[in-house]
N, C-alpha and C positions, 0 to 999 in steps of 0.2 A: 928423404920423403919419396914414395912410392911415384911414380904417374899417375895412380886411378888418385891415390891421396892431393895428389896435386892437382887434376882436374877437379876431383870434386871440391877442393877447399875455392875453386875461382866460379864454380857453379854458386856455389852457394854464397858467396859476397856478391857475386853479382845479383843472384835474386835479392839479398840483402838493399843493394841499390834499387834496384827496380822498386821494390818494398818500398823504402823511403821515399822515392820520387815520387811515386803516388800516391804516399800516405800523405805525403805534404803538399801538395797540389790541391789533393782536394779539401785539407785542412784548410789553405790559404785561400782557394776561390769559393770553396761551399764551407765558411763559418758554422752558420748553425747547424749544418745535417746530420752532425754528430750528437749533438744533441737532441735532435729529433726522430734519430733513428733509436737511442738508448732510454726514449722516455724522458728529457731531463729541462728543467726549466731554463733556457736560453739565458746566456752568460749578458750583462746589462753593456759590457765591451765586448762584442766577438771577434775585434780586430787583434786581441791577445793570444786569440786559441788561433788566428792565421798566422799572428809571428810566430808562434811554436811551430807551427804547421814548414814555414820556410824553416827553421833550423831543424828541425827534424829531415825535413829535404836538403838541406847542405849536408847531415849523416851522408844520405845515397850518394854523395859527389866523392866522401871518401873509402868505402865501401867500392865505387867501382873503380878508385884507381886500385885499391888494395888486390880487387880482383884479376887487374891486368898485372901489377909489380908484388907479387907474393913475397919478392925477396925484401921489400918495403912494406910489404903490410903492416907486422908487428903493429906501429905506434895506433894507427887505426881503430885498428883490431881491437887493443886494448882500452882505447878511448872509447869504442863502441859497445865496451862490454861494461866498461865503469856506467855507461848510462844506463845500461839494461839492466843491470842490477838497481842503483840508485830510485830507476824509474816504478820501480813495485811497491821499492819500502815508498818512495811518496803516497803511488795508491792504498799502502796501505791503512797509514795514515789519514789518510783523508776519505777512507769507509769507518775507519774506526770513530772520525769526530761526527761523521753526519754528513759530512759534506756532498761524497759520491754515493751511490747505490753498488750493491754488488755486484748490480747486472753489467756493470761496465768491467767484469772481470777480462773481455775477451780482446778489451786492449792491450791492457801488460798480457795477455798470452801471445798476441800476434806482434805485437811490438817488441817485446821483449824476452819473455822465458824459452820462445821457443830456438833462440839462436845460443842461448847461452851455451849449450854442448859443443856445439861446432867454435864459435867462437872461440873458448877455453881450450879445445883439442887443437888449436893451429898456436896457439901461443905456447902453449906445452907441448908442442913439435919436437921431436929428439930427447925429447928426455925418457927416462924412466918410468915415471909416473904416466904419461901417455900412452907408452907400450902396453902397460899394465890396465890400464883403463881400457885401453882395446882389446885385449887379451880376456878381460872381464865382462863383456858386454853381453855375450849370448847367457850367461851365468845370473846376471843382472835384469836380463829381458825374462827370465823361465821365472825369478824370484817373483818380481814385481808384478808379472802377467797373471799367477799362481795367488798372491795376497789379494789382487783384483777382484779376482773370481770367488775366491771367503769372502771379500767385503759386499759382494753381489749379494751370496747366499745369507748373509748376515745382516746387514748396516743398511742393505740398499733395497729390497726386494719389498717390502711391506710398503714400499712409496711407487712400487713398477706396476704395471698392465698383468703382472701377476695376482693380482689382486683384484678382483673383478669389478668394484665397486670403488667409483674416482671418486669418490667423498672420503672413503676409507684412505685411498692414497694420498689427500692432500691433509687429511686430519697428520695421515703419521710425519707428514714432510714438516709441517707448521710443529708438531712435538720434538722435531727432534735434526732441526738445521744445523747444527753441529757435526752432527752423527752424516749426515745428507751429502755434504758438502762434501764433507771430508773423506765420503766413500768415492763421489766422482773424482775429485782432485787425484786419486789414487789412481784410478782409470785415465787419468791425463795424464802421470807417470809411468804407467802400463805402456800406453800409446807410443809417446818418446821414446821409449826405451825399444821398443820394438823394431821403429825406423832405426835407432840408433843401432840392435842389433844387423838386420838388412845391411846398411853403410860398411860393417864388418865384413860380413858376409859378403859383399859384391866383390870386395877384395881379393878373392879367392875366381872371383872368375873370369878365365881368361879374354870373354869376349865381351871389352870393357864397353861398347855401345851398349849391350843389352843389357848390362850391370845396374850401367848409368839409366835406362830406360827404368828397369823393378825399380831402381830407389825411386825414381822421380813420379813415379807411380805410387807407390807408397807414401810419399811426402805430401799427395795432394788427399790421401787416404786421412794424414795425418790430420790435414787442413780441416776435413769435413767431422773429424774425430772428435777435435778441439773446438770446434763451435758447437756440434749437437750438448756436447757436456760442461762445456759455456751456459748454455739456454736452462741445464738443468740446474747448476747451478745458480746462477742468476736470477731467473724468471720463475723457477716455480717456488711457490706453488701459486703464485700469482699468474695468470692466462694458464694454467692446467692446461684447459682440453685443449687450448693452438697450439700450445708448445710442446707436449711432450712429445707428440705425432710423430711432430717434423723429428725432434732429438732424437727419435728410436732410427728413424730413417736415415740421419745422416752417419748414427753410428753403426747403425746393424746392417745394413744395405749397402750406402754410397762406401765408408773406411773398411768396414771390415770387407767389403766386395773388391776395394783396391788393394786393400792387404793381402787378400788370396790370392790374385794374380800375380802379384808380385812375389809373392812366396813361390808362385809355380813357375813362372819363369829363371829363378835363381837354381830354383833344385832342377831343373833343366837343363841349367847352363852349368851347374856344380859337376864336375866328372869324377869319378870314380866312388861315390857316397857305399858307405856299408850298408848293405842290403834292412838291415834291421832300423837304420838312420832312415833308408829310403821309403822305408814302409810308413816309420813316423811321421814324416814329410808327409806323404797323399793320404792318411787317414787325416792328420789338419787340415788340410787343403781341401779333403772331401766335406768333414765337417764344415767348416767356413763358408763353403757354398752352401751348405743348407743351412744355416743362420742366416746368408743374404735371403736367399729362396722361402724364407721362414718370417723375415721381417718384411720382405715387401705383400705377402700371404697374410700380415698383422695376426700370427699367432706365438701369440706369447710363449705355451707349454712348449711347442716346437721351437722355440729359440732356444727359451732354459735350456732345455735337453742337447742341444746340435753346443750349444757356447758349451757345455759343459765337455761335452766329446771333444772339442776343439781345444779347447786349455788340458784337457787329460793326453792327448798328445802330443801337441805344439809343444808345453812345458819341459818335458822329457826328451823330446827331439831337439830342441835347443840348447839346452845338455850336452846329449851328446853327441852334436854337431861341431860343438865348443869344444871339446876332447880332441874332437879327431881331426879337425884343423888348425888348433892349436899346437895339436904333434905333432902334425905335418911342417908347423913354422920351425918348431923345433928341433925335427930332426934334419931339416935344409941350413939352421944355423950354425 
């Protein structure tokens, strides 16, 4: 295992713990606010959702030994992923009988899915199939970023600020929640996979504080990424005009605004990029600024246009980024 890999695998259990400790705190001392913060008719026992709350907080107790004993993590590690997996097929079940609403999607995302990559790549440490999976990431970020951007122009556009008339937007959303969902969920895969390329890519650069600074940057990019497309999942077309505001804002401003940064400081700190890599690199970076500058300006045509400039290069530059650091590992091995 590398050192940046090794640092970042105790950063990231450690937030892990932190995560947990105060997921469960506040489970355990504020009962209802969960419930009242997602809409939900207050449980007739809330002392049930505090004992979850403490065992969910005994996770963080072993998450942060895992993060001090990497060489012990394993067992952890994998007991924390059997829950994070487990914990969604519950959710899902329990949207599919009536029980939960879908707006409470943004629990299994922050509770759960979002650890599952890291997770799964420290338990699959030295093998084959991790190499490989790292090896495929920038590959996998250009694919999933590129189907986003069809499912925008397709599946998703006719419920957007593209559409001038929010009546028209919530009729198409209420026709076709299938279609709706399924387009942001896509966008929530985009997102991961994105950080998850970064994490790659930091690896490559030798000055591991600032490495560590772009991911952690981008990680909080991710945060604000995964709740604006939570809200639109969830919430709409129910609260329309509260919610989609904020969700434009936290995806096209706050994520994509930490995305950029963090993009620039990596190709920064990357030495020796091919001129035609590097040109790809700051036409994304320049686009992405004007998609923030564009969403906080609440112009719709101006976004469409700058995202689309932004995936027409980022795409291809991730490419081949992936080529040429990829041969770089290979011809050092």
């Amino acid at each position: 295992m590398s050192p940046y890999r090794t640092q970042l695998y105790r950063l990231v259990f450690a937030a892990a713990a932190v995560y947990n400790v105060a997921f469960g705190l506040w489970a355990a001392l504020r009962p209802r606010s969960f419930f009242d913060w997602f809409d939900l008719v207050a449980p007739l026992y809330p002392s049930i959702w505090a004992c979850l709350g403490m065992v969910v907080g005994l996770y963080g107790l072993g998450y942060a030994y895992a993060a001090r004993h990497l060489d012990r993590a394993a067992p952890f590690i994998a007991i924390g992923l059997a829950g994070k997996l487990l914990g969604p097929a519950g959710w899902v079940l329990a949207v599919r009988n009536g029980e939960w609403p879908i707006r409470t999607v943004a629990l299994v995302l922050f509770n759960d899915a979002i650890w599952w990559v890291p997770f799964a790549l420290f338990l699959l440490e030295g093998t084959r199939a991790a190499a490989a999976l790292r090896r495929s990431a920038p590959y996998v970020c250009a694919v999933v970023n590129l189907a986003a951007l069809v499912a925008m122009a397709t599946a998703l556009r006719a419920g957007t600020e593209m559409v001038p008339a929010a009546s028209d937007r919530i009729a198409y959303v209420l026709a076709h929640p299938v279609t709706w969902r399924a387009g942001w969920a896509l966008w929530m895969a985009a997102a991961v996979s994105l950080v998850a390329f970064y994490a790659w890519w930091a690896d490559y650069v030798e000055e591991r504080a600032w490495a560590l600074a772009a991911l952690a940057i981008a990680t909080v990019g991710l945060a604000g990424d995964l709740a604006g497309e939570a809200l639109l999942i969830g919430w709409v077309p129910r609260d329309y005009q509260r919610v989609a505001p904020l969700a434009t804002l936290l995806t096209g401003a706050v994520a994509n605004g930490l995305y950029t940064v963090a993009g620039i400081i990596l190709t920064l700190k990357t030495p020796s990029l091919p001129r035609s890599v590097r040109l790809l690199a700051w036409s994304a970076w320049t686009a992405g600024a004007c998609v923030t500058v564009a969403t906080l300006a609440r112009a719709p045509f101006a976004i469409a246009i700058a995202t689309t400039l932004l995936f027409l290069s980022f795409c291809p530059y991730a490419v081949l980024l992936g080529r040429d650091l990829n041969a770089r590992t290979n011809a050092e091995s």
